[in-house]
N, C-alpha and C positions, 0 to 999 in steps of 0.2 A: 603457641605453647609447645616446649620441647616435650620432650619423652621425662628426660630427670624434671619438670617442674611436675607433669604429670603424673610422674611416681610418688613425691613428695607430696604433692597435697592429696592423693588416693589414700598415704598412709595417715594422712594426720585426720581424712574426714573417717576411716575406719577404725583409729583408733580412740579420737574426742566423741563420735557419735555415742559411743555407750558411755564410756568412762567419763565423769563428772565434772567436765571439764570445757565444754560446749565446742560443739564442732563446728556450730556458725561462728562464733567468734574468732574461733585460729583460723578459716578457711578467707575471713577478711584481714586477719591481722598478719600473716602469712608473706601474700605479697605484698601487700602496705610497706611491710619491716624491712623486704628484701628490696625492693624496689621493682618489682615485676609491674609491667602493665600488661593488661590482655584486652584485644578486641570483646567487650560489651557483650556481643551477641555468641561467639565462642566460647565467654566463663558462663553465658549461661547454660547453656547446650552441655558443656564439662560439670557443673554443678547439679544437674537434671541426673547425669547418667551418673557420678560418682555415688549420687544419694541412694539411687536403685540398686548400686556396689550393696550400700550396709544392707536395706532393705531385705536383700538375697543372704545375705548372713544369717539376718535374725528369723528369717522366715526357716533356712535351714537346720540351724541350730536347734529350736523349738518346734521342730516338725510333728513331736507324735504330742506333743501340748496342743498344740493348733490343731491336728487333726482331731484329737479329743474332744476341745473343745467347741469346733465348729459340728462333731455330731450330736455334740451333747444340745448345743443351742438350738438346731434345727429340730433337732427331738420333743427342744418345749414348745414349739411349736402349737404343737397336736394338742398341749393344754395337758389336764388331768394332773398327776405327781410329777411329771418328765420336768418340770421348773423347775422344783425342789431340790435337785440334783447341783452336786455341788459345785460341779463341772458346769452346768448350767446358769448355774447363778455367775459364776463367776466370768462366764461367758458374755452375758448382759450386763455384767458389772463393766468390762471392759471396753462393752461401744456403749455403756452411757460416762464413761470418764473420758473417753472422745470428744464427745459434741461443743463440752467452751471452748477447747483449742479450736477446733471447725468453726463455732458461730463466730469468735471473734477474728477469725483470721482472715472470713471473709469482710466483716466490719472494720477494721486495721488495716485490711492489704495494704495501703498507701501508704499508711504511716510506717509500717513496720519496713516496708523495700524503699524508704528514706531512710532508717536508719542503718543499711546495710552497708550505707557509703558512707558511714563516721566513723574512724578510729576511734575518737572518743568517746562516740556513746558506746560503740564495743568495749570500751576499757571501762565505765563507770557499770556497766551492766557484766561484766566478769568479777566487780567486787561483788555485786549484788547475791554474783552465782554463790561466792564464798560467802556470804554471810547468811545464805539460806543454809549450805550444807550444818555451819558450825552451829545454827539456830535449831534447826531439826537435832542434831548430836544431844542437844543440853536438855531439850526438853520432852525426848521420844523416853516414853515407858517400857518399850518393847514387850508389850502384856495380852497381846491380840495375833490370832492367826489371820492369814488370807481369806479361810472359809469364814470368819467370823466378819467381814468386812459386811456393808450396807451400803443402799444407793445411796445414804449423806458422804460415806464414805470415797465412794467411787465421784461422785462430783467435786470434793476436797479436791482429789488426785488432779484430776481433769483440771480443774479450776489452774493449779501448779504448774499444769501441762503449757498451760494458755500462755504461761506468762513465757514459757522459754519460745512465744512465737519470733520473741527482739533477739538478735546474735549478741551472745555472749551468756545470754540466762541459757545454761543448759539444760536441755530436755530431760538426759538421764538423770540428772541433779536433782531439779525441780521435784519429779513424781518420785524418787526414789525417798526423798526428801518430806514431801507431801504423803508418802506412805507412813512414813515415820513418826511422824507428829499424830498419824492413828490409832499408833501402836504397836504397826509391824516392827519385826524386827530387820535388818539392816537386808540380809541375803530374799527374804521373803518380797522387801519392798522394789531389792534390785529384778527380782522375778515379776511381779506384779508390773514395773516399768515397761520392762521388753518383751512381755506381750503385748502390754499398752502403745508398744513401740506399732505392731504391727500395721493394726487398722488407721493409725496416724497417720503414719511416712507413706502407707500405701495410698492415704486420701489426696496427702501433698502433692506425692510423686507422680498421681493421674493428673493433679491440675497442671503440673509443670511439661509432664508430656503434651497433653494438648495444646501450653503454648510454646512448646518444644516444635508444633507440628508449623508451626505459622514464624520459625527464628532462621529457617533457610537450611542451606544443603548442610547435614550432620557430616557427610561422607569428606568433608575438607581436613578434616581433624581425628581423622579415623585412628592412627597409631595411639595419638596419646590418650585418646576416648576409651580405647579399649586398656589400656595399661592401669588409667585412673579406675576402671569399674576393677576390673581384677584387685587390683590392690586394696581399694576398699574392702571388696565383699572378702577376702582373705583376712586380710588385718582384724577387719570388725568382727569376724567369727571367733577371733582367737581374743579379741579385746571381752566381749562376752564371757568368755570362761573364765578369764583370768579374773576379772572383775565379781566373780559369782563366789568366786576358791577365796579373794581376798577380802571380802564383805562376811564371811564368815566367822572369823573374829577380829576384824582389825576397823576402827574408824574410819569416817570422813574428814577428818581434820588436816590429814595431807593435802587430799584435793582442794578443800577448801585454802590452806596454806600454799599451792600452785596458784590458783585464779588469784589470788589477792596478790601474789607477786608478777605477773604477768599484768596482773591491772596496772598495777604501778607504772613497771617497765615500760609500757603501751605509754602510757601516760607522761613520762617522763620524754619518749622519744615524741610524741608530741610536740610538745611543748619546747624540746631543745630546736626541732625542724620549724 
């Protein structure tokens, strides 16, 4: 992998990972389009470290939320009123909207790292991505805060989470998406996502390093390794904000109108090759 391919897919996994767009999908459909091949055990080791890129975004981005909320969880600990806290609840709202994407991921693995070698099911599950966002748009009430959420609520989410385990359903889509259809409103749901982000990417990212630790010597690939994690965790910090400033008054119906052209595209080169 050169240094320009490693720049280029740093920037598109930190910029699809938040924005609605799925960043498993463009990170297969990427070089598929361009005609890149890469040694097997290289893109994974590059896929492993670019993800810990966003990772390191969202973690810094949300740092006095996270810290909040990690005193605030450990605090109900102790039991008594310290639960009631809203910081708290929403704390435990967030690793129990985790758990279907974990159960089934581990149930799936197989199927799901089959389909990460089809362009076409990346293209048929990028329309999918768009027809959740435009689904959620038509039928969200926006009539509910974050504090008002409930564990049905939080399992909804999660549930949403689950399904962007296949490339192409994106993650940020999904939950943002799945928040929506609660009631949140569009920036609330984009918030509620990237925390949700955190405990997620951080569960995947340990499994991947551990089989990071059995894929051989990392240090072969060291220039573009580090270029791709910078780029990411740059990009996705700034994709973040940008994303938070334009969910506050403007649709999904863009992004949704991106995936469904991209499906196509995908689809059509397909099918010409």
């Amino acid at each position: 992998m050169s240094l320009f391919q490693a720049l280029l897919l740093g920037i598109i996994q930190g910029a699809t990972e938040f924005l609605p767009i799925s960043s498993s999908g463009h990170l297969v459909l990427t070089p598929w389009l361009l005609g890149w091949t890469f040694n097997p055990q290289q893109a994974f080791i590059f896929d492993v470290l670019v993800q810990w890129g966003t990772i390191l975004a969202v973690i810094v981005y949300f740092r006095h939320d996270l810290k909040q909320l990690l005193i605030a969880g450990l605090r109900s600990l102790r039991g008594g009123e310290a639960w009631r806290e809203p910081q708290a609840r929403r704390a435990w709202l967030i690793v129990l909207a985790s758990v279907p994407a974990a159960a089934l991921g581990l149930l799936l693995k197989s199927i799901v790292e089959h389909t990460f070698g089809s362009a076409l099911a990346v293209s048929a599950f990028l329309m999918g991505t768009a027809l959740i966002l435009v689904l959620s748009e038509r039928l969200s009430k926006f009539d509910r805060s974050m504090d008002a959420l409930t564990w049905l609520d939080a399992l909804w989410i999660g549930i949403f989470q689950a399904l962007a385990l296949f490339p192409g359903i994106s993650r940020s889509g999904a939950t943002i998406a799945g928040g929506l259809l609660r009631g949140l409103n569009r920036e609330q749901s984009a918030r509620f996502s990237f925390l949700l982000a955190v405990p997620t990417m951080l569960g995947a990212g340990g499994i991947a390093l551990l089989d990071l630790g059995q894929a051989g010597d990392v240090g072969t690939q060291l220039g573009p390794l580090v270029v791709g994690f910078i780029a990411a965790a740059i990009v996705g910090f700034f994709a973040i904000h940008w994303l938070l400033s334009f969910l506050r008054q403007r649709r999904l119906y863009g992004f949704a109108l991106y995936c469904a052209l991209i499906s196509i595209g995908s689809f059509l080169v397909y099918v010409l090759r």
